[in-house]
C-alpha positions as CSV (number, residue, x, y, z in Angstrom):
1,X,106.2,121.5,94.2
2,X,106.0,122.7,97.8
3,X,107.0,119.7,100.6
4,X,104.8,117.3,101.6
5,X,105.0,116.3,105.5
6,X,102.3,114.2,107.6
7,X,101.2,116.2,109.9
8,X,100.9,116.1,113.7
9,X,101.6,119.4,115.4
10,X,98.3,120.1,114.4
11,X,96.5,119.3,117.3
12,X,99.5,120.5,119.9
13,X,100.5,123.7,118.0
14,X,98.8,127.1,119.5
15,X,98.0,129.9,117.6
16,X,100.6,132.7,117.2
17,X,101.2,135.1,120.0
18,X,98.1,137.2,120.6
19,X,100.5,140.7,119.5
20,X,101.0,138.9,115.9
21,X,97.2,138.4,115.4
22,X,96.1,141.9,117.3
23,X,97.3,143.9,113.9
24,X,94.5,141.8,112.2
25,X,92.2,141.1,114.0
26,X,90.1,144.0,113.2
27,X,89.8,143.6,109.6
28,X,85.9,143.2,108.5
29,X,86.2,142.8,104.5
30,X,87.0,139.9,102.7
31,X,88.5,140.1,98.8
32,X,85.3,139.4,97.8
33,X,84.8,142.4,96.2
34,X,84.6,144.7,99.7
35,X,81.4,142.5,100.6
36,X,81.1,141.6,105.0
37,X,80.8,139.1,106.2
38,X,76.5,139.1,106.9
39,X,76.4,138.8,103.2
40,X,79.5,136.6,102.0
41,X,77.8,133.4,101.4
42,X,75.6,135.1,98.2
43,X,79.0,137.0,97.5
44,X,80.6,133.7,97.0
45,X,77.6,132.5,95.5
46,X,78.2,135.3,92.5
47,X,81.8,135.4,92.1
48,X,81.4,131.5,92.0
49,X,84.4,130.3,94.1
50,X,85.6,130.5,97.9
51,X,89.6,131.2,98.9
52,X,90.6,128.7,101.4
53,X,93.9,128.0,102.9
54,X,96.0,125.1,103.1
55,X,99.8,124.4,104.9
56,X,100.5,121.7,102.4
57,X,100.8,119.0,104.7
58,X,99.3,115.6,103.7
59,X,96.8,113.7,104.4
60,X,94.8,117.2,105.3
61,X,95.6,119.6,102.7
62,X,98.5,119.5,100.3
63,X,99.3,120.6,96.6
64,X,100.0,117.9,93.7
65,X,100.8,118.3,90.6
66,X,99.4,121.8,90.8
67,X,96.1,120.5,92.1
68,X,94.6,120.8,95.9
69,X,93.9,117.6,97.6
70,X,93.7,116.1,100.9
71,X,90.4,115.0,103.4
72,X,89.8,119.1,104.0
73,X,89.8,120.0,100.1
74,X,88.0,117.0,99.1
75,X,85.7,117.7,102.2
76,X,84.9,121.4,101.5
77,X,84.6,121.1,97.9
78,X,81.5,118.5,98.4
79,X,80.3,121.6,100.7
80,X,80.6,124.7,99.1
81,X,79.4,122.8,95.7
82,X,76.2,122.1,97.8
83,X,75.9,125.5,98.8
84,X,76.3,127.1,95.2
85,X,80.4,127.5,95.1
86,X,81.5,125.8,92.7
87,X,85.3,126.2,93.3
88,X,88.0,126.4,95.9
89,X,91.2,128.8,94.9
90,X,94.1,127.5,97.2
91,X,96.1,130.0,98.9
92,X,99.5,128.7,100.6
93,X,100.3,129.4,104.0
94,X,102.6,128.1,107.0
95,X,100.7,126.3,109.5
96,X,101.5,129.1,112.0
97,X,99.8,131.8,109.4
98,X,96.7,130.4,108.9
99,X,94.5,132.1,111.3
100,X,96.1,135.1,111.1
101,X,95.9,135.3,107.4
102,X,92.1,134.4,107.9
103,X,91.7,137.4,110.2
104,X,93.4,139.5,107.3
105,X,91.0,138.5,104.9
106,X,93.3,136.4,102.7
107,X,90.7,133.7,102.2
108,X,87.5,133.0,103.8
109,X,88.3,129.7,104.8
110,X,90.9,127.5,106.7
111,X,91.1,123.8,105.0
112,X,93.8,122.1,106.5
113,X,92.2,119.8,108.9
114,X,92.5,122.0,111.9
115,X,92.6,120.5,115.4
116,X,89.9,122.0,117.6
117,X,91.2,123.6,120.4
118,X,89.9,126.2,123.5
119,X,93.0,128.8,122.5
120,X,91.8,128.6,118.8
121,X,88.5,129.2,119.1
122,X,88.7,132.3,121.0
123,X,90.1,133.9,117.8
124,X,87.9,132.0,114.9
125,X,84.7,130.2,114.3
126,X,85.0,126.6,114.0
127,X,82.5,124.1,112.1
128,X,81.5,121.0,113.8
129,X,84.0,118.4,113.6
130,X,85.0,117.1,110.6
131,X,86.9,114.1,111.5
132,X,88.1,112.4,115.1
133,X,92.2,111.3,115.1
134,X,91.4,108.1,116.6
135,X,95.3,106.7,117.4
136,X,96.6,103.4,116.2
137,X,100.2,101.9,115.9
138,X,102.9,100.7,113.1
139,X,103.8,97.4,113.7
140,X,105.5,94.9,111.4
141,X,103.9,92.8,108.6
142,X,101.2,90.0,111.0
143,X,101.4,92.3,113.9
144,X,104.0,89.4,115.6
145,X,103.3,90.9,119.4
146,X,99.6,91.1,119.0
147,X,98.8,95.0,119.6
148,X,95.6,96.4,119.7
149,X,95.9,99.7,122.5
150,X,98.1,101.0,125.3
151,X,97.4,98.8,127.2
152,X,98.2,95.5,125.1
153,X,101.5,97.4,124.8
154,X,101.9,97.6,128.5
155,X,101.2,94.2,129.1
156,X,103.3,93.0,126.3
157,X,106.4,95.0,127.8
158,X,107.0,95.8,124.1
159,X,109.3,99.2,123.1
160,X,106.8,102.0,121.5
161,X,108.2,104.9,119.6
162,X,106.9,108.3,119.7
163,X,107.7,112.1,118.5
164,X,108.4,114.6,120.2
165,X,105.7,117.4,121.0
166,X,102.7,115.0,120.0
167,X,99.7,114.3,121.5
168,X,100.7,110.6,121.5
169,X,103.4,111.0,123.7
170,X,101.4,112.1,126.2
171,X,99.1,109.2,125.8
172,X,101.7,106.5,126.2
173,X,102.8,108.3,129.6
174,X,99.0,108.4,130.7
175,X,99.1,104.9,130.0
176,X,101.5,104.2,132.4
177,X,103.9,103.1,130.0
178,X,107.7,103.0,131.6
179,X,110.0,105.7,129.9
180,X,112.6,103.3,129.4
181,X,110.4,101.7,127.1
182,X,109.5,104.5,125.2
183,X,111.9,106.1,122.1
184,X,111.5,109.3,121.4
185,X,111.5,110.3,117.3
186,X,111.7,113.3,115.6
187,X,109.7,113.1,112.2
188,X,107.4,110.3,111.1
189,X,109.6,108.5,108.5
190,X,111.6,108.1,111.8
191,X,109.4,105.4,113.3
192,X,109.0,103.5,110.3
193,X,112.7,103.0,110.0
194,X,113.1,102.2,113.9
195,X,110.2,99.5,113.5
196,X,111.7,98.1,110.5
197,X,115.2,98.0,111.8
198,X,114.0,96.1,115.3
199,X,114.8,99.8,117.8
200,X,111.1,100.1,118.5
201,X,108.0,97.1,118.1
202,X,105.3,99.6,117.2
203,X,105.3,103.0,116.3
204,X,102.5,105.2,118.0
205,X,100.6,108.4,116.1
206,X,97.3,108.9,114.5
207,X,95.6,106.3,112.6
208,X,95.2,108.8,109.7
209,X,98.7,109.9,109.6
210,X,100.1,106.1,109.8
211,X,98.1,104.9,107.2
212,X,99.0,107.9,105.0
213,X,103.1,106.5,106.1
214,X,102.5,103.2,105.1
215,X,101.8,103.8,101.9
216,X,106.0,104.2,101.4
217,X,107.0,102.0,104.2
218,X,105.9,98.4,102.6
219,X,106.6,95.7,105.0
220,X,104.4,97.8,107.7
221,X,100.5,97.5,109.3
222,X,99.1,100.1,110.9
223,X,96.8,98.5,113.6
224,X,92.6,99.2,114.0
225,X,92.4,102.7,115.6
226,X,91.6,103.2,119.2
227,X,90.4,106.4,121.4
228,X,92.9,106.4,124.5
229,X,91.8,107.8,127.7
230,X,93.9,110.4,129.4
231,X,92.0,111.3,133.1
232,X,88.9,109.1,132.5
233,X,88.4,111.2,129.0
234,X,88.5,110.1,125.5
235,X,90.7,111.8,123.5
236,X,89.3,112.3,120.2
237,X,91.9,115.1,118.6
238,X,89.0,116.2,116.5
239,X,89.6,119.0,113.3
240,X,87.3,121.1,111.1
241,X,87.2,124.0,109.1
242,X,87.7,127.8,110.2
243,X,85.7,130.7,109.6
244,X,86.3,134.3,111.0
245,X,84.2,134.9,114.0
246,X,82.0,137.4,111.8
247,X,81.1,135.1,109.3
248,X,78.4,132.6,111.5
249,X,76.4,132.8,108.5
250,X,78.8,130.9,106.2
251,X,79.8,128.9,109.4
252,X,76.0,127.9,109.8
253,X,75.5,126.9,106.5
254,X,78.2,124.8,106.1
255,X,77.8,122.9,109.4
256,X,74.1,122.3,107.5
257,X,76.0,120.7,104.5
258,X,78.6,119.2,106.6
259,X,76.0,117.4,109.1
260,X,74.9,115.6,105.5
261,X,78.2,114.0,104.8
262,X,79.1,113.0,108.3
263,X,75.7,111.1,109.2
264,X,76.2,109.5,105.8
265,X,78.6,106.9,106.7
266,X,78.8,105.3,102.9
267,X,79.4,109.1,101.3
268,X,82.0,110.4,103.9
269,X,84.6,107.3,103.8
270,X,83.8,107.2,99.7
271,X,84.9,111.0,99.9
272,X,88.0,110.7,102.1
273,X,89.3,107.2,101.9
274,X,91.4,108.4,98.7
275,X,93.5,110.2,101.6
276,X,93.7,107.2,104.2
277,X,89.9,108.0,106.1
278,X,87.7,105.5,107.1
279,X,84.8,105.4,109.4
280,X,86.8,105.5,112.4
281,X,87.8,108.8,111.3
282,X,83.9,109.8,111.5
283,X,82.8,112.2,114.2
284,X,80.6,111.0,116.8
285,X,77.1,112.3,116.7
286,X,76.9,113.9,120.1
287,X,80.8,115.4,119.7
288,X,79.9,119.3,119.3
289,X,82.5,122.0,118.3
290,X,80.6,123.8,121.7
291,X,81.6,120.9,123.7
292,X,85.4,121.3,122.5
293,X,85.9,125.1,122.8
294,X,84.7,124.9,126.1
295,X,87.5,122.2,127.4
């Protein structure tokens, strides 16, 4: 079985350089039996399953036991059985592969919970957001110092851990949070340790990914997620799936299928709360993939 890591270079890592994607970029067939793009939806429809990628990394996307699971899986099946494919074949790639591997025409789809971003969407079509990465923080067992955001932290003069390269460690500076109060991890498993050995009081990364930590770290509460603010701007950290730019028409009708889970707030957390989802995760209404691209 390929490793399993929780993600969170996902919404910090760029794509690859622009010379590594220009060999592929031009490619305008899929393996769906030579069909383009305008007409890949009924393609799919007849050959009765969609390729979609995955970088193994859990809660998102990740292999077990031979099977495909995680919120993007779980997510895209309920789609693409709505629109008449009936399966998903997995196909494995690293995390810095994925788009170029879509461009290639590998697979048709990217499901690996994807963080929206200006530098990604210039090479590939986004669907609307799938899911918000609200952020939240390990503490110990009754939460003894009482945290609920940055700022409680602040006030509370408390020690927060981080990793390195994370979107989080960037909020906890915004925040105005001292650097001598502030550890700097390298891997997730890291925090936990330092908040159950007394080095750090809370442990700061995404509400999805914590939850999906605690379920090995006993002893540990992740806290109710919060949306910090980084210059008077919510940062949301929102993902989705990824189309090639030529395929709208698959793009379009998935958003169609998508918009039915997410303003069903009973449907979307029974869908993903197998993967540590709840409906904090959920996208707000008037968040658009448009409004993203364009930051």
């Amino acid at each position: 079985m390929l490793s399993q890591t929780v993600l969170t270079r996902r919404r910090l890592l760029g794509l690859a350089s622009a010379g590594a994607l220009a060999g592929v970029a031009a490619c305008s067939k899929t393996e769906s039996g030579g069909a383009s793009d305008a007409d890949l939806l009924a393609s799919l429809r007849k050959r009765g399953y969609v390729k979609v990628a995955y970088a193994n990394e859990a809660p998102y996307g990740f292999e077990e036991g031979g099977t495909l699971k995680g919120e993007a899986p779980a997510l895209h099946a309920e789609v693409f059985k709505a629109l008449g494919v009936p399966e998903l074949r997995p196909v494995f790639s690293e995390w810095d592969g994925l788009i170029p591997g879509l461009l290639a025409g590998k697979y048709e789809v990217i499901s690996a919970g994807m963080a929206i971003l200006p530098d990604r969407c210039e090479k590939a079509a986004f669907s609307e957001p799938e899911f918000i990465s609200p952020t939240a923080m390990m503490v110990p067992a009754g939460n003894p110092k009482k945290l609920t955001d940055l700022e409680s932290a602040k006030r509370a003069g408390v020690t927060l851990g981080v990793m390195s390269g994370t979107a989080e460690k960037g909020y906890v500076e915004a925040a105005g949070i001292s650097s001598g109060k502030v550890k700097t991890l390298t891997k997730p498993q890291d925090g936990a340790d330092a908040v159950k050995n007394g080095r750090i009081d809370a442990f700061v990364l995404t509400g999805i990914s914590l939850r999906w930590l605690a379920k090995t770290n006993k002893g540990l509460l992740v806290t109710e997620p919060f949306v910090p603010m980084v210059g008077g701007v919510k940062q949301y950290s929102p993902g989705g799936a990824v189309f090639r730019k030529s395929a709208t028409s698959l793009r379009d009708a998935f958003n169609a299928e998508l918009k039915k889970v997410t303003s069903d707030r009973a449907r979307y957390v029974k869908l993903l709360s197998p993967y540590g989802f709840t409906a904090a995760e959920l996208p707000p209404a008037n968040l658009t993939t448009t409004q993203l691209c364009a930051a």
